[in-house]
Structures are given as C-alpha cells and as structure tokens.
N, C-alpha and C positions, 0 to 999 in steps of 0.2 A: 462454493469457493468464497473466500473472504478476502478483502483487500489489506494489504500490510496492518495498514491501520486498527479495522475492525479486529482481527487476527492477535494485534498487540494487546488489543483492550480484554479481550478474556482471555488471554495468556497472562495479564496482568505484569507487559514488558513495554519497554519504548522501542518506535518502530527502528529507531538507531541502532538498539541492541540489535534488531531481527536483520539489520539489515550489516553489520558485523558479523553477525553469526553466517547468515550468505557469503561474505566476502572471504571467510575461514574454510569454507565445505562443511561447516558445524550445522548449519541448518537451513537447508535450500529452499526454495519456493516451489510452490509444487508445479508452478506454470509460471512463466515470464512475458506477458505480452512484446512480441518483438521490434511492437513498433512504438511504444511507449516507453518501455523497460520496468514498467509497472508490473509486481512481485504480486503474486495469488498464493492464497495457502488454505487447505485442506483442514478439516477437523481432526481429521486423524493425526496429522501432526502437532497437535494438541500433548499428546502423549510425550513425542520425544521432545519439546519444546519444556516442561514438566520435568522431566529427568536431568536436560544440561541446565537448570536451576538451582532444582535438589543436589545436583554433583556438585555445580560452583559455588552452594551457598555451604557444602561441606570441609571448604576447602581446595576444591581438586583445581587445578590447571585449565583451561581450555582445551590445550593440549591433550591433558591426562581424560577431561571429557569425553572427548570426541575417541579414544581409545578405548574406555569403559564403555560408551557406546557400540563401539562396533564389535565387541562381546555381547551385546543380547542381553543386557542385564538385566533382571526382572524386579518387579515389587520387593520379595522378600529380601534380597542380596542390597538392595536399595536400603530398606528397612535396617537391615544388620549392618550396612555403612551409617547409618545415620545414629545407631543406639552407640557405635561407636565412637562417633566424632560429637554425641551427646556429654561421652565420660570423657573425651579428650577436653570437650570447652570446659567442662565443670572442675578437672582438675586445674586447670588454667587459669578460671575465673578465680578458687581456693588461692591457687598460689599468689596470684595478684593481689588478691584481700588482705593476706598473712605478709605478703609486703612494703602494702600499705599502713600496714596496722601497725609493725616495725617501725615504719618512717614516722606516725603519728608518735611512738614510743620516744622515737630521737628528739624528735620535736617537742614534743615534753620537757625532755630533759634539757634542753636545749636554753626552753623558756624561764625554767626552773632556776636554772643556773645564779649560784648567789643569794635565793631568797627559799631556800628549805634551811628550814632550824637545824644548824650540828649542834647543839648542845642535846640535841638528844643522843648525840652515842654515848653508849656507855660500856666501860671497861670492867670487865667481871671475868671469873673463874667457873665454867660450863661446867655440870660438875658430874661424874659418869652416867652413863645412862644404858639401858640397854633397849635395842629395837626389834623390830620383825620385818626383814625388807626384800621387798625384789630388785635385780639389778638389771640393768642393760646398759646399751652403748649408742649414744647419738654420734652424729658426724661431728660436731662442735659445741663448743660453750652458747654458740648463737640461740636466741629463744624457739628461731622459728625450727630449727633442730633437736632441742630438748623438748620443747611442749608435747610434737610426737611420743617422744621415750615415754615419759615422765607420766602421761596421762593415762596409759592404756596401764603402766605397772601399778597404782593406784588401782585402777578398777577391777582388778585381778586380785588386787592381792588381801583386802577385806574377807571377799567371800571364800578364801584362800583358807584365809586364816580361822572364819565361822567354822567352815568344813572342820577345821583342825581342833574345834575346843578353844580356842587363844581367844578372848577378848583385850581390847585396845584398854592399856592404863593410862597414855596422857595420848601428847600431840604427835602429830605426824612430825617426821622429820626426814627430811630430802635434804644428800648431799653429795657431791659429784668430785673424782678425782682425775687424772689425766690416766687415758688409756697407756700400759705400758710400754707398746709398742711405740707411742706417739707422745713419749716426754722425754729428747735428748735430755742431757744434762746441761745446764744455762740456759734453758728455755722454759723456764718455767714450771720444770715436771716435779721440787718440792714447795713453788712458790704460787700455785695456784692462779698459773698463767696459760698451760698450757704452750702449745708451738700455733696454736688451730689447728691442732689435732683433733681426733676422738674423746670423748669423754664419759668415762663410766659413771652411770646415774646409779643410786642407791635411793628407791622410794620406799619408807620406812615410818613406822610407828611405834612409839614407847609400849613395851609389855615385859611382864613379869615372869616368861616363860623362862625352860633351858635355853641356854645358849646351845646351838648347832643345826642343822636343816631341818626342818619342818614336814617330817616325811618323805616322799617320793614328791613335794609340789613346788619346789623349786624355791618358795622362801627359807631364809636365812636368820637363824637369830642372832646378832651379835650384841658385844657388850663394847659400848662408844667409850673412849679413855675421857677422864677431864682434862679441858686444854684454857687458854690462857683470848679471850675473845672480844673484839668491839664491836658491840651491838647495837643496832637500829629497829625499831619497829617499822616497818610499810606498812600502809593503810591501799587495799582496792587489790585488784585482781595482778596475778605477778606478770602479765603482760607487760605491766606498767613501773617493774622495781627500778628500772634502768636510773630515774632521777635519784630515787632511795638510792639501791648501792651507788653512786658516783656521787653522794655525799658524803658518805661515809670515806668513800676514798679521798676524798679534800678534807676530810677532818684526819685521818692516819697523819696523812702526807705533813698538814700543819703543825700533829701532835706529838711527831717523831716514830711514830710507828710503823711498818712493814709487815705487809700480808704473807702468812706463811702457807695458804692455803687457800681453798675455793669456801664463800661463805656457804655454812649449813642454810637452810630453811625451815623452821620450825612454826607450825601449822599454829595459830592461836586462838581464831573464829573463823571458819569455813562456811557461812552460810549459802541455801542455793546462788543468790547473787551473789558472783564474784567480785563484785566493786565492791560489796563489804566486808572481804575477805581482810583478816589481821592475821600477820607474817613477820615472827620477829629475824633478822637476819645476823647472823652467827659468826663471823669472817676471824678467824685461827691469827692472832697478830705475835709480834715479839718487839721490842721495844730497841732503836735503830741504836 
C-alpha cells in the first residue's frame, strides 16, 4: 500500500488532485485509516488513475470521465480516443496558425499604410488571352478560404494537362468571380465586391490549345476577352498581397477610377520559395 503521497509521485499527480478525485467518487482510496483519515492506495489503481489522465488531458469532463470509466474502457478504445482528439488538436492548432498568419497579413498592411510606392500602377489594355483552367468554389473572397480552393486546383490541373498533350505557353492566371447564387444585384455581383458570398475561383494557365473541355478531366479551355486594367506588381508569397491590393485601391480611388471586377492574378516567378514569388495584379477598372 502506498500513502497519498508516495501514490501521487508515480502517478506523476498532486496529492490535491488524488484527493479531489476521492471527494468526486472519481477515485477512491483503497483503505482509509479511520482514525487518522489518512488515504492508502493500491498499485493496481495505478491503472485507472492512468486512464482519468489520458480521458482529461483529451478533453473529456470529470463528469464524462468517470462515465467512460464505468464502461470498461480498454487500451485500444483509449488508443482510438486519443488518434482522435490528435486530428481534433492538429486541425485546431492549423486553424489558429492560418489566423494568425491573416492577423500578421492585416498587420502588414496596416504598417504599410502610406509608404508603398502607387506610382507603380499602371493603366494598360490586357490584351486577349486564352487558358487551361480548373474551377471551384470557396466560401469567400477571404484568403484563408481561397488558399484551400486555389491550391489543390493547381496541383491537379498540370498533370491534368501533361496527361492531355497540352503544354503551359506563358503564366499562370488565377481569377475569381461571385458565385451566382451569391451576387444580388447592388452588392457587388458586376463590381467585384461580392455580398461575402461564394466565390468561383478559375485556376488557369496561358496555352495555345482549342478552346472547350479537355476530355472527360474536367479542365476547361477558354479564351479571356481584353479588358481595360490597373496593374501592380507584388513581390513575396500571396499570403501577403493584402498591403499590394489596398494600394492599388488608394491609387483607383485618388485616380478617379472604379473597379469593375475581382483583380486577375497572373503568375510571373513562382520559385519553390514563396517569398519570391512575382505576381502582377490585374483589377478590370472603368474610369469614374
């Protein structure tokens, strides 16, 4: 028999806990001296001392503990809570990083404010073009919404295209329109606003094929009209465009111009490092 103490130390608990866990019914003593009131505890309860650990450090309640317990849970049920609530933290920990990285992005932009060069836009004539693209649909214009989309159609649609005989003649070009369903009229659905709706992503690359589907593989080829555009180049990975476009939109705004549309993306250096990614940005204007 072991005293609370001893008992705590290779349970690797405080005897406070052990002695909470008695005052719950969560975890008794195996004998109680009754004229002391001093708590003895068994090796075997080593075991279930182990399990309402593993349950609480998963998550679970006391409550919910001590009910799991009194099912019999074994190792492997334990095991497959735990590979569980492994994919729960990791989606969590992702989500948290991906909102952090966002707030970093604001914060950027934030700093930026005022001291990025607008004499770089530049007002030019896009001039037709034709692509090979896949599409899909994120929940919003939000980055941490389109990077899903946008990233997986890309990786798809290369080897999509190898399959097909199609080799790439210039740069990639990513551009995004407001889901139909999700652009009333005034909100944005021919002004490149959206509602914060849906938004149909087009991830695409300049080639010289026919225009129309690309077999049974779900790329598309179309032929882009020329339209009327103020251009910026970004420098660094597009996490980070936020400061780029929102200058571009102070230089419109200053210059009398009106966005008639979500800017293209057009692919310029893509190397593995994405901080040295070059991205000229495309935004469809009309002159107020």
């Amino acid at each position: 028999m072991f005293t609370i103490g001893d008992f705590a130390r290779y349970g690797r608990v405080s005897p406070r806990m052990l002695r909470h866990y008695d005052a719950i019914g969560l975890l008794r003593p195996d004998r109680t001296d009754p004229a002391t009131g001093y708590r003895f505890y068994g090796a075997a309860q080593l075991a279930r001392l182990n399990r309402i650990i593993a349950l609480k450090d998963l998550g679970f309640t006391l409550q919910q503990v001590g009910a799991v317990l009194d099912e019999q849970v074994g190792p492997e049920e334990l095991r497959g809570m735990l590979r569980l609530r492994r994919a729960e933290l990791a989606e969590a920990v992702a989500a948290a990083t991906a909102r952090l990285a966002q707030v970093e992005a604001r914060l950027r932009s934030i700093e930026s404010e005022g001291h990025m060069p607008a004499d770089d836009v530049v007002i030019k004539t896009v001039p037709a073009v034709r692509v090979a693209e896949l599409t899909g649909t994120a929940a919003s214009y939000e980055p941490q919404d389109i990077g899903p989309v946008i990233g997986p159609l890309y990786e798809n649609l290369f080897p999509l295209l190898e399959g097909a005989g199609i080799r790439p003649t210039g740069p990639g070009i990513a551009r995004y329109e407001d889901a139909p369903q999700d652009s009333p009229e005034g909100e944005g659905g021919s002004g490149g606003g959206g509602g914060g709706g849906a938004i149909v992503v087009h991830a695409g690359v300049t080639v010289s094929a026919p225009v129309g589907p690309v077999g049974d593989t779900g790329v598309e080829v179309v032929e882009l009209p020329p339209f009327e555009a103020a251009t910026i180049v970004h420098r660094g990975a597009m996490d980070d465009v936020l400061p780029t476009a929102q200058t571009l939109a102070h230089w419109l705004d200053a210059h009398g111009y009106r966005s008639t549309g979500y800017a293209r993306e057009v692919t310029l250096e893509c190397p593995p490092d994405r901080d040295q990614w070059v991205t000229e940005l495309q935004e469809p204007v009309a002159k107020v």
